[in-house]
C-alpha positions as CSV (number, residue, x, y, z in Angstrom):
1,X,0.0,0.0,0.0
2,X,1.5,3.6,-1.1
3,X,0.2,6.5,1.4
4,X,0.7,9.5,-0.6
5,X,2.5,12.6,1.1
6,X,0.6,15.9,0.2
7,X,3.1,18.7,-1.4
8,X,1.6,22.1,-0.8
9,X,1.3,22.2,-4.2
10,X,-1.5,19.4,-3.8
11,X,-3.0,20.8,-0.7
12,X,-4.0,24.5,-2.5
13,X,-4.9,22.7,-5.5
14,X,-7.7,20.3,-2.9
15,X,-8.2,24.1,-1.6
16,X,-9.3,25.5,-4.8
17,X,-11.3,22.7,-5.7
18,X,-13.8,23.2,-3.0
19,X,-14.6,26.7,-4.2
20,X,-14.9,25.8,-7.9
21,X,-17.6,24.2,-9.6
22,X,-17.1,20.5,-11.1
23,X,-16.4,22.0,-14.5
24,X,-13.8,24.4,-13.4
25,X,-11.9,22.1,-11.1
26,X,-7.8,21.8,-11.6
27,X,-7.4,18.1,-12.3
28,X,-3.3,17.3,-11.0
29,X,-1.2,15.2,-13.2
30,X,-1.1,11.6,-11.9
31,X,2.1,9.2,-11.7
32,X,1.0,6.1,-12.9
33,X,3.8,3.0,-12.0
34,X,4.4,0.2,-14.5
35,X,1.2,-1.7,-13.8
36,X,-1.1,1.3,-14.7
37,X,-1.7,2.1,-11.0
38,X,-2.2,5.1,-9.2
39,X,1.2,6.6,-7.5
40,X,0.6,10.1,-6.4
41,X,-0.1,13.2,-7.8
42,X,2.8,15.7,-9.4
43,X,2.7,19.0,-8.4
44,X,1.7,20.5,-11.9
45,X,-1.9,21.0,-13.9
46,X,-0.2,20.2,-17.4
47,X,-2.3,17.5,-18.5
48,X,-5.2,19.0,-17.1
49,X,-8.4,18.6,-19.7
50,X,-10.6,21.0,-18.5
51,X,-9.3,23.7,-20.8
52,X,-10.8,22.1,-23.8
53,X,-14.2,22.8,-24.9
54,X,-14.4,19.1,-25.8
55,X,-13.3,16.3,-24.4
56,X,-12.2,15.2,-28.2
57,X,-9.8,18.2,-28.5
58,X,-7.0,16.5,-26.1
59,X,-6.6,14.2,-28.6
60,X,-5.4,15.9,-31.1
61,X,-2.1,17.2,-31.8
62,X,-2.1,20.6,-31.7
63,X,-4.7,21.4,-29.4
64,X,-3.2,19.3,-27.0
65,X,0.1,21.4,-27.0
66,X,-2.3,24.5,-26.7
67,X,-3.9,23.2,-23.8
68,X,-0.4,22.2,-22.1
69,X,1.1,25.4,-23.0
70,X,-2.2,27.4,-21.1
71,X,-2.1,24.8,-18.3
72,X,1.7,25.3,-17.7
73,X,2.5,29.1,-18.5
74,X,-0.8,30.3,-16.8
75,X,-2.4,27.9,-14.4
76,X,0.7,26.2,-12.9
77,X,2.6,28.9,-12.5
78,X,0.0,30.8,-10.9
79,X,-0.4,27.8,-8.6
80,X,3.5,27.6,-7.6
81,X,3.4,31.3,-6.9
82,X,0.3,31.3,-4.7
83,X,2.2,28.5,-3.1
84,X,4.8,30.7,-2.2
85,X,2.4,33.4,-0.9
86,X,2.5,35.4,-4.3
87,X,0.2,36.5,-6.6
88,X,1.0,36.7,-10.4
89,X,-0.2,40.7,-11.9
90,X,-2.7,40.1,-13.6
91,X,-1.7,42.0,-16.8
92,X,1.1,39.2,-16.9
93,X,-2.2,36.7,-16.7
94,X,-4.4,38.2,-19.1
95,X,-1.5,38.4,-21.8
96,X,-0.8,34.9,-21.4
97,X,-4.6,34.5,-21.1
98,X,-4.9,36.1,-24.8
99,X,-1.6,33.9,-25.8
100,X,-3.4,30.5,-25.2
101,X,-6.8,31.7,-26.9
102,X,-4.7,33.1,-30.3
103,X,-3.0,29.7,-30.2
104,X,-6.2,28.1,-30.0
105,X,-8.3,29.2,-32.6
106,X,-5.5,29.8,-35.4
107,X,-6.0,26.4,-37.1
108,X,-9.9,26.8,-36.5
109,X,-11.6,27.8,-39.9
110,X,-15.1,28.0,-38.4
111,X,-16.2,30.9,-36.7
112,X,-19.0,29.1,-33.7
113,X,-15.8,26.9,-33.2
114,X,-13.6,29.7,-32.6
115,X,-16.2,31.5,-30.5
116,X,-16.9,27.9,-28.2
117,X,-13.2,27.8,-27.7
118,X,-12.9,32.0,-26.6
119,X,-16.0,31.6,-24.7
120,X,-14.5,27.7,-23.4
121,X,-11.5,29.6,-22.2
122,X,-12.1,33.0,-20.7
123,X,-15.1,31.1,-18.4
124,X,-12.4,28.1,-17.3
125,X,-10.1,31.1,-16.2
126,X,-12.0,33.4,-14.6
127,X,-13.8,31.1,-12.4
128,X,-10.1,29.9,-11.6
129,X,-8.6,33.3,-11.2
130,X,-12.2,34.2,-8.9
131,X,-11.2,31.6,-6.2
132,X,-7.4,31.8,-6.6
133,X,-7.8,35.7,-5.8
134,X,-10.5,34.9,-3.0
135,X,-7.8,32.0,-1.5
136,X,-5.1,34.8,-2.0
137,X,-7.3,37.6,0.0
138,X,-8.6,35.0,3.1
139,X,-5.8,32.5,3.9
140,X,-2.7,34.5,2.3
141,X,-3.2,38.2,2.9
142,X,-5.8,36.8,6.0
143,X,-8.7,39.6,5.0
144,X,-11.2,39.8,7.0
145,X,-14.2,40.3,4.1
């Protein structure tokens, strides 16, 4: 039997979870030994497929590496900072924000497809950025509102 150690990492991830509605949780990258069995849990959000409008998208190709890429730049750093009791700026996050959606919908032709994925996007994030910044204000800065 393996009795995983939670990282802070994992903890504030568990943390954020609570606040966020099922289709906005962060799912943590699993490690996964030789016999396909459960491990732990990295500290990372990489392979996290909420970020795709549809659960086909993380199959292919280039939308997975667009997925990775805003999982990694924006949503595990942000995580690692908060970790250490920071708080990306947010013109930093809505750049990267902007980065992820460009990526996105360059090889999309149709324009409801490019829309779903804006619209797939922007409401993932700012459900995430709403409890990461309410986390940040009660147990970090320890507001009192």
């Amino acid at each position: 039997m393996i009795v995983e150690k939670k990282s802070s990492f994992t903890f504030l991830v568990h943390e954020l979870n609570k606040m966020l509605d099922e289709e906005y949780k962060f799912e943590l990258d699993k490690v996964i030994n030789m016999d396909g069995e459960f491990v732990c849990y990295k500290d990372s959000v990489i392979n996290d497929t909420k970020i795709y409008p549809n659960p086909l998208c993380q199959y292919n190709k280039y939308y997975k590496s667009v997925g990775k890429w805003i999982n990694r730049r924006l949503f595990t750093e942000i995580l690692q900072m908060l970790c250490n009791g920071k708080l990306m700026m947010v013109n930093t996050t809505l750049i990267r924000m902007q980065i992820g959606i460009n990526m996105a919908i360059k090889q999309i032709p149709e324009k409801d497809e490019q829309d779903e994925w804006r619209r797939h996007i922007l409401d993932v994030s700012y459900a995430r950025f709403y409890a990461i910044n309410l986390y940040y204000s009660k147990v970090i800065c320890e507001l009192p509102f």
